[in-house]
PDB file of N, CA, C and O in Angstrom:
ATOM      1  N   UNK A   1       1.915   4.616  -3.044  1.00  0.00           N
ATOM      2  CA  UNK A   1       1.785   5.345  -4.287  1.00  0.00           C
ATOM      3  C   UNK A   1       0.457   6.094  -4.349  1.00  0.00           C
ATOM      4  O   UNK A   1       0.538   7.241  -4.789  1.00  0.00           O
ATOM      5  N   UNK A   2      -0.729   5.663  -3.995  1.00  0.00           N
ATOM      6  CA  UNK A   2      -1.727   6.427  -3.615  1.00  0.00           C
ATOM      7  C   UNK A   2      -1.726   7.350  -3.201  1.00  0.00           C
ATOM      8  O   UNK A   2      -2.209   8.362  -3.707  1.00  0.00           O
ATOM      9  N   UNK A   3      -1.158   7.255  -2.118  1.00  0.00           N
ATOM     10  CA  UNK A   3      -1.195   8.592  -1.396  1.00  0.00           C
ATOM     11  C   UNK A   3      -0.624   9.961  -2.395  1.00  0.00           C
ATOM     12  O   UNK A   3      -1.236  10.916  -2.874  1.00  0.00           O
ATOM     13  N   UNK A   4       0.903   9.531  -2.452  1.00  0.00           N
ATOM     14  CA  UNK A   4       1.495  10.430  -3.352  1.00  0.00           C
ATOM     15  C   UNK A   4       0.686  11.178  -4.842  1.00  0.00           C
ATOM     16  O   UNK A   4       0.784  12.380  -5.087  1.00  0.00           O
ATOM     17  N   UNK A   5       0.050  10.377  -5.558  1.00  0.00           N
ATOM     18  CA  UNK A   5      -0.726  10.964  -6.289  1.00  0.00           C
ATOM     19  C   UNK A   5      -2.183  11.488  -5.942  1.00  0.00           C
ATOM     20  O   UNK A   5      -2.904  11.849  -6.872  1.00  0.00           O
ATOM     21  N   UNK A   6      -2.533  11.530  -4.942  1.00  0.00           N
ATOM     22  CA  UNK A   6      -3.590  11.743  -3.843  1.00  0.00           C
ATOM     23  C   UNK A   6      -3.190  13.573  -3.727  1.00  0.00           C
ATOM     24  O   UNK A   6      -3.998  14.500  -3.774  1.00  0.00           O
ATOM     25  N   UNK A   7      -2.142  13.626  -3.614  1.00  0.00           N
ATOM     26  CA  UNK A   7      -1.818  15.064  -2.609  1.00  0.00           C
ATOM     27  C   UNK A   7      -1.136  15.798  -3.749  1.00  0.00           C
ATOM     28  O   UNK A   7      -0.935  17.010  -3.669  1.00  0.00           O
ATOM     29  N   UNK A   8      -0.739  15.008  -4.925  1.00  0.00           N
ATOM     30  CA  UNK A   8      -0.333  15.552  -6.275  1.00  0.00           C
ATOM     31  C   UNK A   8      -1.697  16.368  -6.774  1.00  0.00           C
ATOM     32  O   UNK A   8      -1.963  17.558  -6.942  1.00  0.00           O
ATOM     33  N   UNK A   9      -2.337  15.267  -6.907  1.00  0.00           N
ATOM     34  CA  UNK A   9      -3.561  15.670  -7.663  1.00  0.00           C
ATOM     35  C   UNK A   9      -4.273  16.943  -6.254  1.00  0.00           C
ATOM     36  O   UNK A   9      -3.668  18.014  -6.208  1.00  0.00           O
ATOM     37  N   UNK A  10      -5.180  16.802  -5.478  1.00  0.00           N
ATOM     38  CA  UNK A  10      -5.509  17.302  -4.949  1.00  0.00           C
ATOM     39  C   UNK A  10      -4.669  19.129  -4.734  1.00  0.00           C
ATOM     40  O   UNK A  10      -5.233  20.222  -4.776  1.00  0.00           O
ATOM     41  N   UNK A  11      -3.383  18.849  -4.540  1.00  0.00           N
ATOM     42  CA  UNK A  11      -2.423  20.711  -4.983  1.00  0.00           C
ATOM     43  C   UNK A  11      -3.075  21.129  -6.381  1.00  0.00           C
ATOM     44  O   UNK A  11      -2.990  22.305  -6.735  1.00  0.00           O
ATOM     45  N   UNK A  12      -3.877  19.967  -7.367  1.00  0.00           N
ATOM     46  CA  UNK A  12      -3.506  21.008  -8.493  1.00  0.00           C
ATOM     47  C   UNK A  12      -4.703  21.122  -8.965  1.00  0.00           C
ATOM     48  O   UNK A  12      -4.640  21.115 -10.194  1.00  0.00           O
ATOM     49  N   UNK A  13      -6.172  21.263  -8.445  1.00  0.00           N
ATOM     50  CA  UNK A  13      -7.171  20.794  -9.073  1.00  0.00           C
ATOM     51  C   UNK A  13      -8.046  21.801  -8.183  1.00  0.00           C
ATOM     52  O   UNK A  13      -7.796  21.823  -6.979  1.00  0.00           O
ATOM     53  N   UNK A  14      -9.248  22.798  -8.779  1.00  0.00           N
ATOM     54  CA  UNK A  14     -10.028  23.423  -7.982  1.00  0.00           C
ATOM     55  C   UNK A  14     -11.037  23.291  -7.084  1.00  0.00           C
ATOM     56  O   UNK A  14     -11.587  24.058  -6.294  1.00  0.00           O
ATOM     57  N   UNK A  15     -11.227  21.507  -7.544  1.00  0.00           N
ATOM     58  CA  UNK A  15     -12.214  21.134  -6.680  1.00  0.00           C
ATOM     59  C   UNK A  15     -11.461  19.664  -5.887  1.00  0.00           C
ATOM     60  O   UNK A  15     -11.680  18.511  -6.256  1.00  0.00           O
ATOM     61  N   UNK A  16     -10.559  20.060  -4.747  1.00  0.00           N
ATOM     62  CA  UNK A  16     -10.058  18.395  -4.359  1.00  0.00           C
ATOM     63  C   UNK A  16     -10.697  17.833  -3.142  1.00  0.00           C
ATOM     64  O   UNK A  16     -10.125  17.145  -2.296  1.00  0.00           O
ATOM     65  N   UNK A  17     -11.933  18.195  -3.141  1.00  0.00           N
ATOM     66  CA  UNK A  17     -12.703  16.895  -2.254  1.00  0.00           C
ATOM     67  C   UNK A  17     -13.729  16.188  -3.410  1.00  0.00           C
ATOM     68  O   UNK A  17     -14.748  15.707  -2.914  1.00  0.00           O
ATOM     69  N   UNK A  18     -13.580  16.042  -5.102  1.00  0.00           N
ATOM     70  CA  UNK A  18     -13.812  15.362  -5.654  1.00  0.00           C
ATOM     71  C   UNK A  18     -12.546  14.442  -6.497  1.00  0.00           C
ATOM     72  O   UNK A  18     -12.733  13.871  -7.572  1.00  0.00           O
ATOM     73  N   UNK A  19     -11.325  14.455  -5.783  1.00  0.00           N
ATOM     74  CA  UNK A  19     -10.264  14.079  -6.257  1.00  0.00           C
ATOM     75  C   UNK A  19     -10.263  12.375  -5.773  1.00  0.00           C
ATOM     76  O   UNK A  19     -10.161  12.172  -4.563  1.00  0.00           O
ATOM     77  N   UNK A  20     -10.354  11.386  -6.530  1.00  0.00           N
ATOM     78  CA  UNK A  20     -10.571  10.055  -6.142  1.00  0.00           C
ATOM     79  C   UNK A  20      -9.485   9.103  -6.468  1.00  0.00           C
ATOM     80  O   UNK A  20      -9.582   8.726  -7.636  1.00  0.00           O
ATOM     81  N   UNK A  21      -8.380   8.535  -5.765  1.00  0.00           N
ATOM     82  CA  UNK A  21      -7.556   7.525  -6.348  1.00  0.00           C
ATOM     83  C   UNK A  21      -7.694   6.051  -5.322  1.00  0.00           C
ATOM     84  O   UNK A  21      -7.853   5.945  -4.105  1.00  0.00           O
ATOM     85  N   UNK A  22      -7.558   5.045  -6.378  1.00  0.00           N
ATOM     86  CA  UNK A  22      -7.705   4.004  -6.546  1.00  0.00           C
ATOM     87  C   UNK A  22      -6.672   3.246  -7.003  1.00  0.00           C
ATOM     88  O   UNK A  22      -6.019   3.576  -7.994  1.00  0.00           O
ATOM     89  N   UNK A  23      -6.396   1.937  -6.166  1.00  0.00           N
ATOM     90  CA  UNK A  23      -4.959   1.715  -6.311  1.00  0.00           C
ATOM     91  C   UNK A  23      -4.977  -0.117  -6.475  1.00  0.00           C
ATOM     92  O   UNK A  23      -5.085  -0.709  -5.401  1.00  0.00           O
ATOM     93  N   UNK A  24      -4.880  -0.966  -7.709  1.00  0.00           N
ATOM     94  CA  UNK A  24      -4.941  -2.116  -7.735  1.00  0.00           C
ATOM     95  C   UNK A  24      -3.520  -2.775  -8.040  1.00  0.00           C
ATOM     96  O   UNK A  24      -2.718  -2.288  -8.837  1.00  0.00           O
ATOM     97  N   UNK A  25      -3.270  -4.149  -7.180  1.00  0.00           N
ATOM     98  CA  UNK A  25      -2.029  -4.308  -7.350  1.00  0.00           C
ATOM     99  C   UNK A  25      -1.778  -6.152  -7.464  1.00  0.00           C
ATOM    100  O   UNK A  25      -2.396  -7.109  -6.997  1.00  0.00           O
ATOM    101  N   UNK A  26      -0.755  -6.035  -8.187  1.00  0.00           N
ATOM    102  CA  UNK A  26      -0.548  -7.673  -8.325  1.00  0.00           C
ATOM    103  C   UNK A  26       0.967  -7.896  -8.066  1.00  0.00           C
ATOM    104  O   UNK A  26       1.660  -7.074  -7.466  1.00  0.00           O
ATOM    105  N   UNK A  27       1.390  -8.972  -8.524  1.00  0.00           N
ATOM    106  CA  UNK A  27       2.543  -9.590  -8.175  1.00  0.00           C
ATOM    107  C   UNK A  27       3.732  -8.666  -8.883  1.00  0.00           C
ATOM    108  O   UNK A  27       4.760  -8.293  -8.317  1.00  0.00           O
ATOM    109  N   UNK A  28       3.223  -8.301 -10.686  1.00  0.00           N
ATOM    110  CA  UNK A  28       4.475  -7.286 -10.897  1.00  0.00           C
ATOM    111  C   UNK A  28       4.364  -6.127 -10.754  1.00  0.00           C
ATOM    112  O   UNK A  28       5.390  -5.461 -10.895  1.00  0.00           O
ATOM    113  N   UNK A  29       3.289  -5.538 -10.473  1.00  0.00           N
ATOM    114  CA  UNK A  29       2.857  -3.979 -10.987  1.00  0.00           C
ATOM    115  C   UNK A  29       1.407  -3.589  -9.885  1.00  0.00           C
ATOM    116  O   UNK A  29       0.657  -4.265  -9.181  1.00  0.00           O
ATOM    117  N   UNK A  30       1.559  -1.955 -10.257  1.00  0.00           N
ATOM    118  CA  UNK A  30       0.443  -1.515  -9.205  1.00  0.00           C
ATOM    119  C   UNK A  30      -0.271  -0.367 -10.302  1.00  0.00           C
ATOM    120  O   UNK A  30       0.415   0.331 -11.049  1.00  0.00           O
ATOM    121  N   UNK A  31      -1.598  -0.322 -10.251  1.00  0.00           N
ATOM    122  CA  UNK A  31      -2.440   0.427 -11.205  1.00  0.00           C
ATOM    123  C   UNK A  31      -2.887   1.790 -10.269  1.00  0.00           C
ATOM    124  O   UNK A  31      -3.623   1.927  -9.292  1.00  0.00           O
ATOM    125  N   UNK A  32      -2.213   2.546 -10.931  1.00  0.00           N
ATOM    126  CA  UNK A  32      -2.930   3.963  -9.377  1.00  0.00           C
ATOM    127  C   UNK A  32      -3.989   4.772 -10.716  1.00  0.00           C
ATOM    128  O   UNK A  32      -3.607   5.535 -11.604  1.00  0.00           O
ATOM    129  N   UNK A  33      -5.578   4.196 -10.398  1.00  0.00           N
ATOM    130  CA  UNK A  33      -6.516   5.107 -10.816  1.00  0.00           C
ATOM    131  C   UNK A  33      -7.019   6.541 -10.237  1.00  0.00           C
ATOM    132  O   UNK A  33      -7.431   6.646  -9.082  1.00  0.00           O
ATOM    133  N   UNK A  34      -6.959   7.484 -11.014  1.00  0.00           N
ATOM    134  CA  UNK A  34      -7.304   8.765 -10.724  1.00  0.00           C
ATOM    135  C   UNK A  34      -8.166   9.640 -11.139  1.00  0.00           C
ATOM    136  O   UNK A  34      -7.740  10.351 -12.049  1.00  0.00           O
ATOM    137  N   UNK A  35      -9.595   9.909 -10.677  1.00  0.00           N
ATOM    138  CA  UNK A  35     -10.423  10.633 -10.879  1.00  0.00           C
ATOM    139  C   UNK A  35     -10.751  11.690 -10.331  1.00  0.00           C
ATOM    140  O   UNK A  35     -10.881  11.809  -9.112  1.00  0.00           O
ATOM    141  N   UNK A  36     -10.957  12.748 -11.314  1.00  0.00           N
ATOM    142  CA  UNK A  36     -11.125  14.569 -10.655  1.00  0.00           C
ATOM    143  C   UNK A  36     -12.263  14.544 -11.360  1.00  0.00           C
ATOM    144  O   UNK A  36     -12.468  13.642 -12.173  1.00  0.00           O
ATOM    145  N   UNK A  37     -13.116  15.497 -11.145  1.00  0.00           N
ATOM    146  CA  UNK A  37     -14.149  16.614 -11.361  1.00  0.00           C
ATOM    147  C   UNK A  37     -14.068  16.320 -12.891  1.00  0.00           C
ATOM    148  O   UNK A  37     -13.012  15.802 -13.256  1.00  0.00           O
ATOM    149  N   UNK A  38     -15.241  16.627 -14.077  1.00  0.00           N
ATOM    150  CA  UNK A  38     -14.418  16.701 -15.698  1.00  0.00           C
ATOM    151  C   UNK A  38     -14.069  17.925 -15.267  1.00  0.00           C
ATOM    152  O   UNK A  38     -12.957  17.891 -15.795  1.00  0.00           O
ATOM    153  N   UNK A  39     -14.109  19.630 -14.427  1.00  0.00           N
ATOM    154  CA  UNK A  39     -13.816  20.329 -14.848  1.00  0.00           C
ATOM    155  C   UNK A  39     -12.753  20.841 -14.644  1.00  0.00           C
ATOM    156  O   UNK A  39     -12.324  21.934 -15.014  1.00  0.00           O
ATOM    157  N   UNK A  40     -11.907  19.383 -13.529  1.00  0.00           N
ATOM    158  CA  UNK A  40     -10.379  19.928 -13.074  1.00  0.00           C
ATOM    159  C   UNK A  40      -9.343  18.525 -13.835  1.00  0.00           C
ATOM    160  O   UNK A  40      -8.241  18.132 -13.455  1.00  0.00           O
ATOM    161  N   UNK A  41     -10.453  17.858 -15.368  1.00  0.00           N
ATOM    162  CA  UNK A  41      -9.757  17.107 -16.181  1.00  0.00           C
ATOM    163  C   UNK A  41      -8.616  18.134 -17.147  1.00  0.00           C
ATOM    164  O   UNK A  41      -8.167  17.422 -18.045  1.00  0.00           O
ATOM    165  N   UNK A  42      -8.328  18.835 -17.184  1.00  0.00           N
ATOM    166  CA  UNK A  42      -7.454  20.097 -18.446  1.00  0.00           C
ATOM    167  C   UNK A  42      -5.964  20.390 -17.027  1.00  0.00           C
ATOM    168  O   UNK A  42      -4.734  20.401 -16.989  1.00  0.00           O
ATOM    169  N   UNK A  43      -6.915  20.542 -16.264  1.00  0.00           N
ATOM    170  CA  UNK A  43      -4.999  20.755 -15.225  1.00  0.00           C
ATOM    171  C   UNK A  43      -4.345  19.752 -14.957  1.00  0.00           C
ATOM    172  O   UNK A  43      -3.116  19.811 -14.945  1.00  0.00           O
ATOM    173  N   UNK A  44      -5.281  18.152 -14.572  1.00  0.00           N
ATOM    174  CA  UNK A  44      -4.532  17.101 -14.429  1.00  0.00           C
ATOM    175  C   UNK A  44      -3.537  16.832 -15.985  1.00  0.00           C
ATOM    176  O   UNK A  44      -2.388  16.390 -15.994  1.00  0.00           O
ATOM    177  N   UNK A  45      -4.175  17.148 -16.950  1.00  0.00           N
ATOM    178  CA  UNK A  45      -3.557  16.264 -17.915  1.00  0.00           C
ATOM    179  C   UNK A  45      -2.365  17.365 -18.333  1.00  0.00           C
ATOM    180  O   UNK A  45      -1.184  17.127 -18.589  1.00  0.00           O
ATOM    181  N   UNK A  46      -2.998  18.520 -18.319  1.00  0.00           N
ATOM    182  CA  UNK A  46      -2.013  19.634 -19.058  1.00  0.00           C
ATOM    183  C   UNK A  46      -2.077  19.830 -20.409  1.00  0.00           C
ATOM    184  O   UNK A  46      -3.038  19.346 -21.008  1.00  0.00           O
ATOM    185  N   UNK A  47      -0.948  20.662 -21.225  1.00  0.00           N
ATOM    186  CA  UNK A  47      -1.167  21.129 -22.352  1.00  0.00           C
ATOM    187  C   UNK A  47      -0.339  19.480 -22.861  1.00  0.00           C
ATOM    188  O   UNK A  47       0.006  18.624 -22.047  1.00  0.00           O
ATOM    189  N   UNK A  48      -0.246  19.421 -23.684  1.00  0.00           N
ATOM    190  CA  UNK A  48      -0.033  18.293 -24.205  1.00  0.00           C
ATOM    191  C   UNK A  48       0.524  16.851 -23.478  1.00  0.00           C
ATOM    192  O   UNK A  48       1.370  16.058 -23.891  1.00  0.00           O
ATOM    193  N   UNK A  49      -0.331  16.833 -22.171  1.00  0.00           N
ATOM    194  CA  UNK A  49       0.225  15.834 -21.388  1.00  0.00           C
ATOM    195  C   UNK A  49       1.205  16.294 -20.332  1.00  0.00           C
ATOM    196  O   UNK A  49       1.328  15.633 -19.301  1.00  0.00           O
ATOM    197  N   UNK A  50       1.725  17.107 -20.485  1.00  0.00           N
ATOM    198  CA  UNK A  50       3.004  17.630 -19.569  1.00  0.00           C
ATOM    199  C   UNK A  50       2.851  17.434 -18.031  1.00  0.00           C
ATOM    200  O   UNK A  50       3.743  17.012 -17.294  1.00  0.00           O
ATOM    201  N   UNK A  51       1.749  17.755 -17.698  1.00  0.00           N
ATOM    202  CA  UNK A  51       1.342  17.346 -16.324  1.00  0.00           C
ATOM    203  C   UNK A  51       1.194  15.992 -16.061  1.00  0.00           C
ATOM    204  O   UNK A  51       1.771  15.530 -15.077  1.00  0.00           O
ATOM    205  N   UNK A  52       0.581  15.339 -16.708  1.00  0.00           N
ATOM    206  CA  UNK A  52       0.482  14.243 -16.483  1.00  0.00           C
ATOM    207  C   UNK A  52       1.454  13.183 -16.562  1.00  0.00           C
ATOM    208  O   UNK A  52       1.384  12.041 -16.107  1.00  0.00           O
ATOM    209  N   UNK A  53       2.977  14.116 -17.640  1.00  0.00           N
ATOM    210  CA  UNK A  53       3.882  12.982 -17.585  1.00  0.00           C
ATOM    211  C   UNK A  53       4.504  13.421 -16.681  1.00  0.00           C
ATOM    212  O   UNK A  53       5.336  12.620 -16.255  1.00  0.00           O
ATOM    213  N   UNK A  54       4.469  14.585 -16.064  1.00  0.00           N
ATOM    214  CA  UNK A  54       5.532  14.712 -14.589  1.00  0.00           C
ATOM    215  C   UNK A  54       4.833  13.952 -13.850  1.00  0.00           C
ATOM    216  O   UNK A  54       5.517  13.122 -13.251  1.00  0.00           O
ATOM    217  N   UNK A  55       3.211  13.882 -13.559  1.00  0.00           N
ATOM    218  CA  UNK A  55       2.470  12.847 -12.349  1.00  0.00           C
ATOM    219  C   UNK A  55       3.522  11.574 -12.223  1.00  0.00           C
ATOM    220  O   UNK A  55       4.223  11.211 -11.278  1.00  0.00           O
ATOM    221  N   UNK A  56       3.345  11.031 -13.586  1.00  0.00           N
ATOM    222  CA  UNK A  56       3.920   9.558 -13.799  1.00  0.00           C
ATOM    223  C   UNK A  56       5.634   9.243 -13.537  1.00  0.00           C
ATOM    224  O   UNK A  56       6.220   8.233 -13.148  1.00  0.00           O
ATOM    225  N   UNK A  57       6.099  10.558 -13.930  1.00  0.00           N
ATOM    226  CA  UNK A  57       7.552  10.664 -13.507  1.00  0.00           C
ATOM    227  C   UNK A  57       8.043  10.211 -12.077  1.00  0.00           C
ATOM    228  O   UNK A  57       8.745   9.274 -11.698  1.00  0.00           O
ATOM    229  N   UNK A  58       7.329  11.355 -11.367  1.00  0.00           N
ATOM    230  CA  UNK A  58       7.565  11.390  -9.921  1.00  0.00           C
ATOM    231  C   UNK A  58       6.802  10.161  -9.759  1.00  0.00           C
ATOM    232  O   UNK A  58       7.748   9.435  -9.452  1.00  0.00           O
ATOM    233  N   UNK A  59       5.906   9.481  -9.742  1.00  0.00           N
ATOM    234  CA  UNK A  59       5.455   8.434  -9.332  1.00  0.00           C
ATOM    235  C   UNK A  59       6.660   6.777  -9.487  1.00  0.00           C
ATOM    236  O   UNK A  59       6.932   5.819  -8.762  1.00  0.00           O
ATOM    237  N   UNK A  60       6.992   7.189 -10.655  1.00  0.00           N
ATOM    238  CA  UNK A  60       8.296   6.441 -11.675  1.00  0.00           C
ATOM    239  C   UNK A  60       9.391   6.235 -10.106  1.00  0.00           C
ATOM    240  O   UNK A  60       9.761   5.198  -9.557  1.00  0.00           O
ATOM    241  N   UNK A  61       9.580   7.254  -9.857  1.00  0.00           N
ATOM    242  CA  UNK A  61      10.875   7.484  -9.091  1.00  0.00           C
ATOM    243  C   UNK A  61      10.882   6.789  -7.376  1.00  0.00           C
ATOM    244  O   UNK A  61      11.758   6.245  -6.703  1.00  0.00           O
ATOM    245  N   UNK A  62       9.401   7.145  -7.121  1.00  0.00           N
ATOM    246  CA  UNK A  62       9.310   6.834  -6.096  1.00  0.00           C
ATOM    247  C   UNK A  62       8.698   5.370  -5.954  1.00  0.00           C
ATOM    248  O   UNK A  62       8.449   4.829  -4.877  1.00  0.00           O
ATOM    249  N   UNK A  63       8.531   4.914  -6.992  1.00  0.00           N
ATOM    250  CA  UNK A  63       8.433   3.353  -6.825  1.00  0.00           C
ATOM    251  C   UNK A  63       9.941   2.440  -7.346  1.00  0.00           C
ATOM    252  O   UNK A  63      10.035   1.225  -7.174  1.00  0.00           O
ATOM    253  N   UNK A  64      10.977   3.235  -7.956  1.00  0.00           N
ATOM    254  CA  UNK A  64      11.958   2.193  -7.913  1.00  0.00           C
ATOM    255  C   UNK A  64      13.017   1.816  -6.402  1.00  0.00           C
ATOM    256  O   UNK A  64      14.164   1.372  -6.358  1.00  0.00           O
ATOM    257  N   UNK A  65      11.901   2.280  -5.083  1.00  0.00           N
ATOM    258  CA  UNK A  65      12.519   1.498  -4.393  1.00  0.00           C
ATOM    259  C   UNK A  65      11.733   0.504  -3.818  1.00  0.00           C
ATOM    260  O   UNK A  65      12.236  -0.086  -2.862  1.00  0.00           O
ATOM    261  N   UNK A  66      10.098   0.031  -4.344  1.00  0.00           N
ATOM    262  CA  UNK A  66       9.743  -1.225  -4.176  1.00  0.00           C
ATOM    263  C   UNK A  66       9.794  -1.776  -5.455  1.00  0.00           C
ATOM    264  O   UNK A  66       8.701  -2.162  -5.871  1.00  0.00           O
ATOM    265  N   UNK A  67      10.883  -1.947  -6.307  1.00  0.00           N
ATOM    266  CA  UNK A  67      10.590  -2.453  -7.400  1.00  0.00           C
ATOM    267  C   UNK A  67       9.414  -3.451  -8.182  1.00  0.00           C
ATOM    268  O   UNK A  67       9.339  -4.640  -8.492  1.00  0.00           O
ATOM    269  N   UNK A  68       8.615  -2.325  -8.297  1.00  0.00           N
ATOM    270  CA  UNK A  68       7.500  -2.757  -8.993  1.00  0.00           C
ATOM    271  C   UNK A  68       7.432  -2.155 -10.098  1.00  0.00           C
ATOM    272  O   UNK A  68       8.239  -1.239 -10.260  1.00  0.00           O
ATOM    273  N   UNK A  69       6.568  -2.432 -11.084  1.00  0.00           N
ATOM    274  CA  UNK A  69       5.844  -1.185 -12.329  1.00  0.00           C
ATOM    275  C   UNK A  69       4.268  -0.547 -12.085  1.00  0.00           C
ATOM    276  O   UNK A  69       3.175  -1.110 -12.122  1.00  0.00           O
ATOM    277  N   UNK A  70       4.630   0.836 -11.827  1.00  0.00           N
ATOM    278  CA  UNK A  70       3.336   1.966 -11.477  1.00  0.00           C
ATOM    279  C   UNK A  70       3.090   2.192 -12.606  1.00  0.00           C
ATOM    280  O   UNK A  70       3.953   2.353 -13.469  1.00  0.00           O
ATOM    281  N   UNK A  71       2.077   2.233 -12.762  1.00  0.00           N
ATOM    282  CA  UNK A  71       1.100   2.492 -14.068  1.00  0.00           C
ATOM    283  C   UNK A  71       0.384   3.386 -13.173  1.00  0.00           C
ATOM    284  O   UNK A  71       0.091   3.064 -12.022  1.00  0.00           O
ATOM    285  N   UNK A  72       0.014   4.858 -13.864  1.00  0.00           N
ATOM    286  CA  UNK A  72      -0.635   5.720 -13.155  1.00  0.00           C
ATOM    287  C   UNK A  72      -1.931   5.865 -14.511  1.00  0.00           C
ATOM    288  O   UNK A  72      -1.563   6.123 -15.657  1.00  0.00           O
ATOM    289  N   UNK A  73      -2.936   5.728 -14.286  1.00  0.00           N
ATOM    290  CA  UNK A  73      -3.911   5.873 -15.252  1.00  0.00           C
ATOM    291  C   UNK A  73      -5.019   7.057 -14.753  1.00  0.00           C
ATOM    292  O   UNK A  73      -5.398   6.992 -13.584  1.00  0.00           O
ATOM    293  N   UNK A  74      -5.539   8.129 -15.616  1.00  0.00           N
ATOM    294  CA  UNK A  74      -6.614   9.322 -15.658  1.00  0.00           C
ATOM    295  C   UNK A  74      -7.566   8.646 -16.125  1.00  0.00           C
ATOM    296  O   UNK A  74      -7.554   7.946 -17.138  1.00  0.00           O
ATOM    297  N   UNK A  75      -8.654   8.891 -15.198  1.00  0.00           N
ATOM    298  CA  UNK A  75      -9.741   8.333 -15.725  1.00  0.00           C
ATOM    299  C   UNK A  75     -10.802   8.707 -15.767  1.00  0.00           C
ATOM    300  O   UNK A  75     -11.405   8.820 -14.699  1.00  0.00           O
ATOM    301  N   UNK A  76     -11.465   9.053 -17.021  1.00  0.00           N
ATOM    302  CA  UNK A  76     -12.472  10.322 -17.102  1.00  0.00           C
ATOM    303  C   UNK A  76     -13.892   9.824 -16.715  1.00  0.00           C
ATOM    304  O   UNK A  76     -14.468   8.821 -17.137  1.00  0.00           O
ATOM    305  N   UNK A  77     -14.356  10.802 -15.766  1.00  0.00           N
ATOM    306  CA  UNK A  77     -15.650  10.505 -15.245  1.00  0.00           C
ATOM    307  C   UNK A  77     -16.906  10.838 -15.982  1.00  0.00           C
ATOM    308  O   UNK A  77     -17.369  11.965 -15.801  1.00  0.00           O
ATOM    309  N   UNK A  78     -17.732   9.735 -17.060  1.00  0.00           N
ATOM    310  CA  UNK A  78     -18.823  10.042 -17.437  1.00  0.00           C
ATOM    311  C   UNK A  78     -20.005  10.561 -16.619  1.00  0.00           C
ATOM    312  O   UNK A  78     -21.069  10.832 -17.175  1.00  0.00           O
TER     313      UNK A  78
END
């Protein structure tokens, strides 16, 4: 799942050698953290999320064949 949001994010962001994901996982579920640039934070998320709920979509899809729960989380860099 990393990866996949790795090469998601990185297509859509102007700066993707500051594109950072992070991936924690337990017995039911896997946490894919994702950090960009703040100034390529407005394309990851989109106009009212839209981007970000297709991220989670496609991520959705491609984990119901290790049945787990992906939680894809944006995480803004102070």
């Amino acid at each position: 799942m990393k990866e996949l949001v790795e090469v998601i994010a990185k297509s859509l962001v102007d700066n993707p050698e500051e594109v950072v994901v992070s991936e924690k996982e337990d017995a039911k579920s896997i946490v894919v953290e994702l950090r960009v640039a703040p100034s390529d934070m407005g394309k990851v998320i989109g106009k009212q999320g839209r981007i970000a709920k297709a991220i989670r979509a496609v991520v959705k899809a491609a984990a119901s064949k290790i049945d787990k729960k992906v939680i894809v989380d944006i995480v803004d860099v102070d």
